[in-house]
C-alpha positions in Angstrom: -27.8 5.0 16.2 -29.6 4.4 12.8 -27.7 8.1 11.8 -24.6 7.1 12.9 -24.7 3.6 10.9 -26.2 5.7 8.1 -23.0 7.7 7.8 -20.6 4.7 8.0 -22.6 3.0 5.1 -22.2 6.3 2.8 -19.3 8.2 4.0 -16.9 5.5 5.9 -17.3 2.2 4.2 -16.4 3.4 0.7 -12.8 4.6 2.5 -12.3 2.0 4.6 -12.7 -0.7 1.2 -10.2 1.8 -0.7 -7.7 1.4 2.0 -8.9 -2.5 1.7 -7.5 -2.6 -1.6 -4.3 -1.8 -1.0 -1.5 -3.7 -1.6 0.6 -3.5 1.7 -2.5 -3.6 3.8 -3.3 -7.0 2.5 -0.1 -8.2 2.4 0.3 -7.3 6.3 -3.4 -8.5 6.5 -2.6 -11.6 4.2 0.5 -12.0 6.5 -1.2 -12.0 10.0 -4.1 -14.1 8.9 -2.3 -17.1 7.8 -0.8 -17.6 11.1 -4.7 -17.9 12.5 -3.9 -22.1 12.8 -1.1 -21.8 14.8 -2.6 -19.1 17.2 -5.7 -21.2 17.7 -3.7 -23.8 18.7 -2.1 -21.7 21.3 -5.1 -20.7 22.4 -7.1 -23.8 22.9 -3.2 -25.2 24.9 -3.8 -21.9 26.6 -7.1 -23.4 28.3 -5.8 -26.7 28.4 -3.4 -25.7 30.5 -5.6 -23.1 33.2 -6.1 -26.2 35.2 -2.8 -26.4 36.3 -2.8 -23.2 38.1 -5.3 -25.3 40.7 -3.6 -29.0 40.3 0.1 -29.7 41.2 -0.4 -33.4 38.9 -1.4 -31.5 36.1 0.8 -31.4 32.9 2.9 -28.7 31.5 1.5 -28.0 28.6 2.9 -24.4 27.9 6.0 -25.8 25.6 3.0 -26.6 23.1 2.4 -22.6 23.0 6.2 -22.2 22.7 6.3 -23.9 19.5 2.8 -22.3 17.9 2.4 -18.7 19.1 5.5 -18.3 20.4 7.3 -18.1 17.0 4.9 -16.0 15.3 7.2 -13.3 14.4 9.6 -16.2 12.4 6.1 -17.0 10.6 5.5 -13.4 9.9 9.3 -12.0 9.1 8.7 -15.0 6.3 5.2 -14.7 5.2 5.5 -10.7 4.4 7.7 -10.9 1.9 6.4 -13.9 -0.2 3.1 -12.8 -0.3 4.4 -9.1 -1.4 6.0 -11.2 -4.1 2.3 -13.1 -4.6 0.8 -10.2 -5.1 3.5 -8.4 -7.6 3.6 -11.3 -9.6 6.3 -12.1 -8.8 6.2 -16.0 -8.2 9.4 -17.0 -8.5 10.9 -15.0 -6.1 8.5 -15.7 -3.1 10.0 -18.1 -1.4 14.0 -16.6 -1.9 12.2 -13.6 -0.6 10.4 -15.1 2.4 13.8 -17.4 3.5 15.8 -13.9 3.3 13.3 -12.1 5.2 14.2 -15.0 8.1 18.1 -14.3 7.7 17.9 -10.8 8.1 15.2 -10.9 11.0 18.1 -13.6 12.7 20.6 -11.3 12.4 18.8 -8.1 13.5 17.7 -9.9 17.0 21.6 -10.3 17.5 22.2 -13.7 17.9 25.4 -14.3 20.5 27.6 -16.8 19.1 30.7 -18.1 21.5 33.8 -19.5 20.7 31.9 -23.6 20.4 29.8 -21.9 18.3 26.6 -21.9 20.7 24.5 -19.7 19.4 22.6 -17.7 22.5 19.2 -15.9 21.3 16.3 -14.2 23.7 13.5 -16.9 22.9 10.8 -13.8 23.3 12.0 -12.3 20.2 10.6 -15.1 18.2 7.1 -14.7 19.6 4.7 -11.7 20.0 7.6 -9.5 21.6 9.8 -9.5 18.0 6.6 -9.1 15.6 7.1 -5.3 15.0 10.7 -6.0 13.9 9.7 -9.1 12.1 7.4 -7.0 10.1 10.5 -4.6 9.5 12.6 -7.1 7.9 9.5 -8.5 6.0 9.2 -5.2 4.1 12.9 -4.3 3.9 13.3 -7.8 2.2 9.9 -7.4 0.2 11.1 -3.8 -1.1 14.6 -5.1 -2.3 13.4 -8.1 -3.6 10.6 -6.3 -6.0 13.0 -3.8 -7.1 15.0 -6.8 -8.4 11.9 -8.5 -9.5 12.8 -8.2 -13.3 16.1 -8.2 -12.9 18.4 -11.0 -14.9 21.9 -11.4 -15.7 20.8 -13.3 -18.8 18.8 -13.3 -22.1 15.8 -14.2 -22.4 17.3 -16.8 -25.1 19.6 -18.6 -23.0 19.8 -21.9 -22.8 20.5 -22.0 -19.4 17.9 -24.0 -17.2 15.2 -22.1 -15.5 16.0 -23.0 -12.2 19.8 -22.0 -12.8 18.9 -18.3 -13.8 16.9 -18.5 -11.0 19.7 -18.9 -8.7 22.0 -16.6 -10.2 19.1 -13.9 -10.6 18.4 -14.2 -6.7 22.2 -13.6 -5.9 22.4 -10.0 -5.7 18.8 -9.1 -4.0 19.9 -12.2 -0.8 23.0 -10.6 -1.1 22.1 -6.8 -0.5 20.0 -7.9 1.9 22.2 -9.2 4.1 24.8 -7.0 3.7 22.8 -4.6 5.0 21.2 -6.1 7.7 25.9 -7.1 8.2 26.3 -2.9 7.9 23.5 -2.0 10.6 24.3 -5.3 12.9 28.4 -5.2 12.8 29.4 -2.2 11.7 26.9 1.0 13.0 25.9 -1.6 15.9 22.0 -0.6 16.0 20.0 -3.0 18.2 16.7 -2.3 16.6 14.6 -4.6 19.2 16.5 -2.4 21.6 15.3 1.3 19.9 11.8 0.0 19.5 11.8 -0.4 23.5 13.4 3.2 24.0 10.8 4.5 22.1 7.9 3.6 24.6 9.8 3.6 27.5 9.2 7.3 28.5 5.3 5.9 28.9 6.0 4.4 31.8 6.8 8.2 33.6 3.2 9.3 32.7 1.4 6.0 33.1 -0.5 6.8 36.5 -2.0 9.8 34.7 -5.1 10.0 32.8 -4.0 10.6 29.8 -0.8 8.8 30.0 -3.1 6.0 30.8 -5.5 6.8 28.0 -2.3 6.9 26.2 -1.0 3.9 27.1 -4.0 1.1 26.3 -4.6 3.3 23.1 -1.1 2.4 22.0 -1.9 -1.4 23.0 -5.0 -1.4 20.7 -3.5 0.9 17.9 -0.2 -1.9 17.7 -2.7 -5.1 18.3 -4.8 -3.8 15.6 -1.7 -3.7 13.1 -1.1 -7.2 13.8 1.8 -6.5 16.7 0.7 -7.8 20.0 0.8 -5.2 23.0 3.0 -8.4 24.8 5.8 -5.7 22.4 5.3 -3.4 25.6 5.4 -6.0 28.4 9.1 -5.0 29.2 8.2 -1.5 29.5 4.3 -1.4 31.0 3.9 -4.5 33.3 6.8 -3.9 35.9 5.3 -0.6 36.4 1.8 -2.0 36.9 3.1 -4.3 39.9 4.9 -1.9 41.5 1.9 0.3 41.4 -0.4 -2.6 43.5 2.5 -3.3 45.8 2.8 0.3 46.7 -1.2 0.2 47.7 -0.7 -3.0 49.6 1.9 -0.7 51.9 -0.4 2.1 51.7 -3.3 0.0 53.4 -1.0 -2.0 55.7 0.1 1.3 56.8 -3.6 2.1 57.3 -4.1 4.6 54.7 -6.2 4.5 51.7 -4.8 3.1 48.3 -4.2 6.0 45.7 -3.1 4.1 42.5 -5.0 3.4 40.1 -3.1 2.2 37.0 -2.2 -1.6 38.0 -2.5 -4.5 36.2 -5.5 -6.0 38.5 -7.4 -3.0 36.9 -6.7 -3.7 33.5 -6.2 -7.2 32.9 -8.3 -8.8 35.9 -10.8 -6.4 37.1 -12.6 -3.5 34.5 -11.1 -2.5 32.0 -10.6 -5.8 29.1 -13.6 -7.9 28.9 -12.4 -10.8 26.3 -8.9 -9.3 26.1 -6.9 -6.3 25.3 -9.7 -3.9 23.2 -12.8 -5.4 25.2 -13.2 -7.8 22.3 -16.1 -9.7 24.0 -19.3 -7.5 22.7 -18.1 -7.9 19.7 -17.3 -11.6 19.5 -21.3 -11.8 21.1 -22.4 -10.1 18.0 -20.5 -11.8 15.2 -22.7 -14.9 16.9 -25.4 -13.3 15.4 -24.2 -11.9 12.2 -26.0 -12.2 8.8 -22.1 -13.3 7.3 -21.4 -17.2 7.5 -17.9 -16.3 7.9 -18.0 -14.1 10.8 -20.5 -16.2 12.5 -18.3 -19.7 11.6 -15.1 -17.4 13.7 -16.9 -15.7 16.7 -17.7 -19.3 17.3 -14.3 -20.4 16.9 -13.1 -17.3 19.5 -15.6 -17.3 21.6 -14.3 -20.5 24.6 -10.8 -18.4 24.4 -12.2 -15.0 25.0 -14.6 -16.2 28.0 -11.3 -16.4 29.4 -9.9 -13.2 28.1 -7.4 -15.1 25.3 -9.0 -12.7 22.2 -5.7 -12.9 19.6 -8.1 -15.7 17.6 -10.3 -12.7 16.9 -8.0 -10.1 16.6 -5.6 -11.8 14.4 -9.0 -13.0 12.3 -10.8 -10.2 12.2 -9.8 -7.0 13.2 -5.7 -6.6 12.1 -5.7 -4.2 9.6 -9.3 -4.2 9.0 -10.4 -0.3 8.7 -14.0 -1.3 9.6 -12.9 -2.4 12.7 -9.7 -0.9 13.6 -11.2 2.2 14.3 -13.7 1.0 17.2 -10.8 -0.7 19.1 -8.7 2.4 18.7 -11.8 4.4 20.0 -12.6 1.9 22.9 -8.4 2.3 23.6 -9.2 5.5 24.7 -12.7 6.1 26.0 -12.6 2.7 28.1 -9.7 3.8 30.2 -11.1 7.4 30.7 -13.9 5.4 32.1 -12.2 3.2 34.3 -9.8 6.1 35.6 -12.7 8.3 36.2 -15.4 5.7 37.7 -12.0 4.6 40.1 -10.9 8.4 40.6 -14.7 9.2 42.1 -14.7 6.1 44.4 -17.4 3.6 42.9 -15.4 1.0 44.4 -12.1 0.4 46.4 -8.9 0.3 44.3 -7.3 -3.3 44.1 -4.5 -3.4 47.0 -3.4 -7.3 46.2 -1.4 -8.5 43.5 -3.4 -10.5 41.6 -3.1 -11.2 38.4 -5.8 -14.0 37.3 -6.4 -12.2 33.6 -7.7 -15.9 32.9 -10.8 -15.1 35.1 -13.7 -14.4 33.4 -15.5 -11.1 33.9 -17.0 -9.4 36.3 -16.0 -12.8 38.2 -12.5 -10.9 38.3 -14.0 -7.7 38.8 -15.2 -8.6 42.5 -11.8 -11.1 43.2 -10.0 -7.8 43.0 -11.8 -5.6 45.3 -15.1 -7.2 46.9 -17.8 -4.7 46.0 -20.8 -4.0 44.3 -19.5 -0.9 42.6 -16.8 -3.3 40.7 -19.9 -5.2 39.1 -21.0 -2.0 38.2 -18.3 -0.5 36.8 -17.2 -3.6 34.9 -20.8 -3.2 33.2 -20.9 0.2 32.4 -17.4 -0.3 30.8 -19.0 -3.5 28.7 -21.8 -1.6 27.8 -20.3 1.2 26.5 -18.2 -0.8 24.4 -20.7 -2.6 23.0 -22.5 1.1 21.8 -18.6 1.3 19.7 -18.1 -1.8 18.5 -22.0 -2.0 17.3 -22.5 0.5 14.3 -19.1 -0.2 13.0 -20.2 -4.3 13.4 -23.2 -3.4 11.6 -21.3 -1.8 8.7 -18.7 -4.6 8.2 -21.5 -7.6 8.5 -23.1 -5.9 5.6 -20.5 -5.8 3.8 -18.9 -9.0 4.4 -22.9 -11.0 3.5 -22.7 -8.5 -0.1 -19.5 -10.4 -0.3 -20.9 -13.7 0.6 -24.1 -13.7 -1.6 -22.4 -12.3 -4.8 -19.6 -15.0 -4.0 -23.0 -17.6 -4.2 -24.2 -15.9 -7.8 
């Protein structure tokens, strides 16, 4: 191990800070992060509200998370493009940018307008299920916007007020912006949400294989670690996962075995995401003990949601376009499920034959709920152990770094 966090230190840290530096990954970064308040809100409503699944008298808290997390792609379709501007120097055009970014992203999720002028929009898009094409119109908008930066229809002499230039100045970027967003909307009729969907959808015909499986949750951890929650493949992945349970209930009312392996009770519920998608918890228990303030001050800030396997707090604060630690959750994306598939595929326990899909149960409490047997506690331990040996060196690495950070900070 001491090797292995050797060659991070010397070989992989200095690459990981140079892609640190640059200036799209912190603006995405930048852009992810200061959405943090709204998603811990969410998150702690989130709890709040597991009570009602056991009391009839309890209140609906969910519109709370509605109003926070669930409009996180508006947040980030704005954010995107003002901090691009931030960063350029570009002050005076951050928030013409960030406002455009908005109207564009509202006219690419294809508002339907009838004749009262009721305007009819899928509420998903505005939450984690529109973030990829929020993040689209955020750097569209950013790109046209910086090429205008310096642009000015007057002198630097004129006696024109500031804030009149201004206006005039931000005319023509808003303006190719939109017509552009008019030409692919109204005229060429591309439903971007829609191609995004198409894309993944031929997943779905290889899911119940190993690799399309190792496939599959290393696409949910490559996406979440960009700042785009996996909830993006929802449409596409969780239908599939049901059917797959239902069709082992049949096979075990019909008195066979159950044969499939791929459901959501083995993902979600039962082995494979301990803390949440990218088996955040080791992690989150080591950042309790980390020689960085910060990283210590938000695993204890994560660490009551992802007991209950609610881990955006931590991925949205730590990991999102973080090279240190994008790379272990892209590595745990794949050698996690090969795990689970294998360990399930050789019989260590009985496959789930019950829909069940308690992902708010902490593990390996869910582990035995979804199949009653000591080889689940096993298996739900060898899979949290292994990801602890991943996410460890890589930890190691980016604690160090962050506490350099910190003490030079203190100089």
């Amino acid at each position: 191990m001491n090797s292995i966090i050797n060659f991070l230190n010397t070989k992989f840290a200095p690459q990981a800070e140079k892609i640190n530096r640059n200036i799209w990954i912190n603006v995405l970064k930048d852009s992810v992060l200061q959405t943090l308040p709204f998603i811990l809100v969410s998150s702690l409503v989130t709890l709040l509200t597991l009570p009602g699944n056991l009391f009839k008298w309890w209140p609906n808290l969910w519109p709370i998370t509605n109003f926070t997390f669930g409009l996180i792609s508006i947040y980030v379709a704005f954010l995107v493009p003002f901090n691009l501007m931030e960063r350029k120097r570009l002050r005076k055009q951050r928030l013409i940018a960030g406002l455009t970014s908005i109207a564009l992203f509202m006219m690419v999720i294809r508002p339907s307008i009838d004749a009262n002028s009721i305007a009819k929009i899928n509420f998903s898009y505005f939450g984690a299920g529109g973030m990829f094409v929020a993040m689209i119109c955020g750097i569209i908008t950013g790109l046209i916007m910086q090429a205008f930066g310096k642009f000015s229809f007057f002198s630097e002499d004129t006696i024109i007020p500031d804030f009149v230039t201004s206006w005039f100045n931000s005319m023509l970027p808003i303006g190719i912006t939109i017509v552009l967003g008019y030409v692919l909307i109204d005229v060429l009729n591309v439903n971007l949400y829609q191609a995004i969907v198409n894309v993944f959808t031929p997943l779905g015909n290889i899911l119940e294989s190993l690799p399309g499986f190792m496939l599959v949750m290393f696409l949910y951890c490559f996406l979440y670690s960009m700042g785009i929650s996996s909830w993006v493949l929802t449409p596409i992945i969780t239908p599939l996962l049901i059917q797959a349970v239902q069709k082992n209930a049949e096979l075990v009312a019909a008195g066979h075995n159950p044969t499939f392996i791929v459901t959501y009770e083995v993902i979600f519920v039962g082995f494979l995401w301990w803390g949440g998608v990218g088996n955040t918890m080791p992690l989150n228990l080591m950042m309790l003990r980390a020689k960085s303030e910060r990283l210590r001050a938000l695993a204890k800030a994560c660490i009551a949601p992802a007991l209950f396997n609610i881990n955006e707090p931590m991925v949205f604060g730590a990991i999102v376009w973080n090279p240190f630690l994008m790379l272990p959750l892209w590595i745990n994306g794949l050698v996690l499920p090969a795990i689970t598939y294998l360990g399930l595929k050789a019989g260590i326990t009985a496959l789930p034959s019950a829909v069940n899909q308690l992902w708010y149960i902490p593990f390996p409490i869910g582990s035995w709920l979804v199949s009653p047997h000591i080889g689940s506690i096993v298996l739900a331990l060898i899979v949290f152990v292994v990801s602890g040996l991943i996410w460890y060196p890589f930890f190691k690495v980016y604690d160090n770094a962050e506490y350099k950070k910190e003490l030079e900070a203190k100089k």
